[in-house]
C-alpha positions as CSV (number, residue, x, y, z in Angstrom):
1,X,0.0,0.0,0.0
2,X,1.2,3.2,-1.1
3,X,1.6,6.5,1.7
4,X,0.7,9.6,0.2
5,X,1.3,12.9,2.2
6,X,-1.5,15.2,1.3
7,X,0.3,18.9,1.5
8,X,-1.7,22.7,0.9
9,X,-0.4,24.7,-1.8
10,X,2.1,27.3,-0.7
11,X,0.6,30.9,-1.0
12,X,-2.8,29.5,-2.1
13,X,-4.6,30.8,1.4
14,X,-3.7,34.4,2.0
15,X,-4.1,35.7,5.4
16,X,-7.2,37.7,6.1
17,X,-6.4,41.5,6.7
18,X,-6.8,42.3,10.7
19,X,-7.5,46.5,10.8
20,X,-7.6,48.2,13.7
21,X,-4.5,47.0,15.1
22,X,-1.3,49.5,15.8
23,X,0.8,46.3,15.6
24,X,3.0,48.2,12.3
25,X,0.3,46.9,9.9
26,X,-0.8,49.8,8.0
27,X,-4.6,49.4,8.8
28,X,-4.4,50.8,12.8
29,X,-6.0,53.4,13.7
30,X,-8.8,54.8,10.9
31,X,-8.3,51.1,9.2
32,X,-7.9,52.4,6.4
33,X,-11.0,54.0,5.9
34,X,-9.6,57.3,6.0
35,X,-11.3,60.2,7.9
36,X,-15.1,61.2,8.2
37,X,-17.3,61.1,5.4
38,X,-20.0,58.2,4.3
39,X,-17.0,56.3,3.8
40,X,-15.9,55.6,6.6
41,X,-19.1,54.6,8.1
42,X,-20.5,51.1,9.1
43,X,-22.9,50.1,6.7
44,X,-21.9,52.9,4.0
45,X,-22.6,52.2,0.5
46,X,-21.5,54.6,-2.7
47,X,-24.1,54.7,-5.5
48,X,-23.0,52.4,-8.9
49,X,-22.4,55.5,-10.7
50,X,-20.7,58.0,-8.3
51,X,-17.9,59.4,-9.1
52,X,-17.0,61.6,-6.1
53,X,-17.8,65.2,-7.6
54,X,-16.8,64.7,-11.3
55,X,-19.1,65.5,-13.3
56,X,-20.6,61.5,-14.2
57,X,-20.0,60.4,-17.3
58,X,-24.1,59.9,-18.2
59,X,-24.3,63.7,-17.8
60,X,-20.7,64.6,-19.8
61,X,-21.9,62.2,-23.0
62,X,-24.5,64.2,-25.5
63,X,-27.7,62.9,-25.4
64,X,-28.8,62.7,-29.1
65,X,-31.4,61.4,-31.7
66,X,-34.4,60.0,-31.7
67,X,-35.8,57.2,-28.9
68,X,-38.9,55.5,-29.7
69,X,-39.6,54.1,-26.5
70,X,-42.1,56.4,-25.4
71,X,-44.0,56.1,-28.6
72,X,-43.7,52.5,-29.9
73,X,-47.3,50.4,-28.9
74,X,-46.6,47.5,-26.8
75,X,-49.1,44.5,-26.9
76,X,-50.2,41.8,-24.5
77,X,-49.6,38.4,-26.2
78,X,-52.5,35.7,-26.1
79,X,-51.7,32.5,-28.2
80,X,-54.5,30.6,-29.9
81,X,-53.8,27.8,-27.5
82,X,-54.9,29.6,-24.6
83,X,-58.4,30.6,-26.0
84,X,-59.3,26.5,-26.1
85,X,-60.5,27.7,-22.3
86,X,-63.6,29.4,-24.0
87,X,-66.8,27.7,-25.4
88,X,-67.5,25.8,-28.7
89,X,-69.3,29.2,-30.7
90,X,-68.5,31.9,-27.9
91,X,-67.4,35.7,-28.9
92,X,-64.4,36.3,-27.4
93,X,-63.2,40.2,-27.2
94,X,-60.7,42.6,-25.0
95,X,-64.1,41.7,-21.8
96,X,-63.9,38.2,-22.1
97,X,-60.0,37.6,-22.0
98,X,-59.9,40.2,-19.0
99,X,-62.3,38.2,-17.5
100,X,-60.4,34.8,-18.2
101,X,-57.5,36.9,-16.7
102,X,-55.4,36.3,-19.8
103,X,-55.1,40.7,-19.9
104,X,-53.5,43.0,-17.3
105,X,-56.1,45.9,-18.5
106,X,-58.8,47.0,-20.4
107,X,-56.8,49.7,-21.9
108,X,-54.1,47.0,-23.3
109,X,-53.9,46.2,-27.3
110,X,-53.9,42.6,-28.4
111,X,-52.1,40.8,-30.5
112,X,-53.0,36.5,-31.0
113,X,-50.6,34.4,-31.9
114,X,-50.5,31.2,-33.4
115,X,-48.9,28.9,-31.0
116,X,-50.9,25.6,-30.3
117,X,-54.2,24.1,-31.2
118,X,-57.3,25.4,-32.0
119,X,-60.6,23.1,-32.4
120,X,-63.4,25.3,-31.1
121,X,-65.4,27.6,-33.4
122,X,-64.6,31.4,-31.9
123,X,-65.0,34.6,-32.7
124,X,-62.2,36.3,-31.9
125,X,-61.6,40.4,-32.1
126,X,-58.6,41.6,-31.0
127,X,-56.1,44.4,-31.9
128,X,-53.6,42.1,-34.0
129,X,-53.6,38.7,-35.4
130,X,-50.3,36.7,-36.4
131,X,-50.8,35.1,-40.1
132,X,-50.7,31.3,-38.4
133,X,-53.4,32.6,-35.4
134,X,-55.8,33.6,-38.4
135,X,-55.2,30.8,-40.2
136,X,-55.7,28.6,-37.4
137,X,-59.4,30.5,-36.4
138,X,-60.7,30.3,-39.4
139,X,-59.4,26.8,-40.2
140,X,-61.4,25.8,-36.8
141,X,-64.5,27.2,-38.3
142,X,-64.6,30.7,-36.5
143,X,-63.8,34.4,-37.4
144,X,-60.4,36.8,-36.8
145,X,-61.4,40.4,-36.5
146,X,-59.4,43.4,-36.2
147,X,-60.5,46.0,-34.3
């Protein structure tokens, strides 16, 4: 049988730092927190961004051009798979799918998409339709309507 001595790494563990100490460490006193200030407070965070007084660099760069953001329509996506939950032959609009809880709001556009399986006959009116979710509507027997 062999006798293997298992040994550490040198250097791998370093020391943890010990502040506070006036033993000629460096870190005595103010340990190394400097004086007054947030800093040097228990518990003190600095902001991601702060830059001690200069001028941050979000505020130095130009702001330029055009941001759509603000202006672009956003719509709440309801796949045809999730409308099985209704009736063989039942109108489904903006009520009905707030009422299913499929919508945050009534003021929220539509769009249906055609993910899943259809075999009820709906009637479905909703803000947008996908080309496969209209396909798959009519192909079931029912209606796609734009509103």
């Amino acid at each position: 049988m062999l006798n293997y001595e298992i040994s550490s790494i040198a250097g791998k563990k370093k020391a943890r730092r010990r502040v506070g100490r006036g033993n000629g460490s460096g870190y005595g006193k103010t340990s190394g927190r400097g004086h007054k200030g947030n800093g040097c407070r228990a518990g003190a965070v600095s902001r991601t961004l702060n830059e001690g007084g200069q001028m941050p660099l979000f505020r130095r760069l130009p702001k330029r051009g055009f941001n759509n953001y603000n202006f672009a329509a956003s719509y709440d996506i309801i796949n045809v798979s999730q409308l099985e939950r209704f009736e063989d032959g039942a109108s489904v609009g903006i009520e009905q799918l707030l009422e299913a809880g499929l919508l945050g709001g009534l003021k929220t556009k539509v769009k249906i998409l055609g993910d899943g399986e259809l075999t009820k006959k709906l009637q479905v009116s909703a803000h947008k339709f996908s080309k496969s979710a209209e396909e798959k509507i009519v192909a079931s027997g029912g209606t796609a309507q734009v509103i």
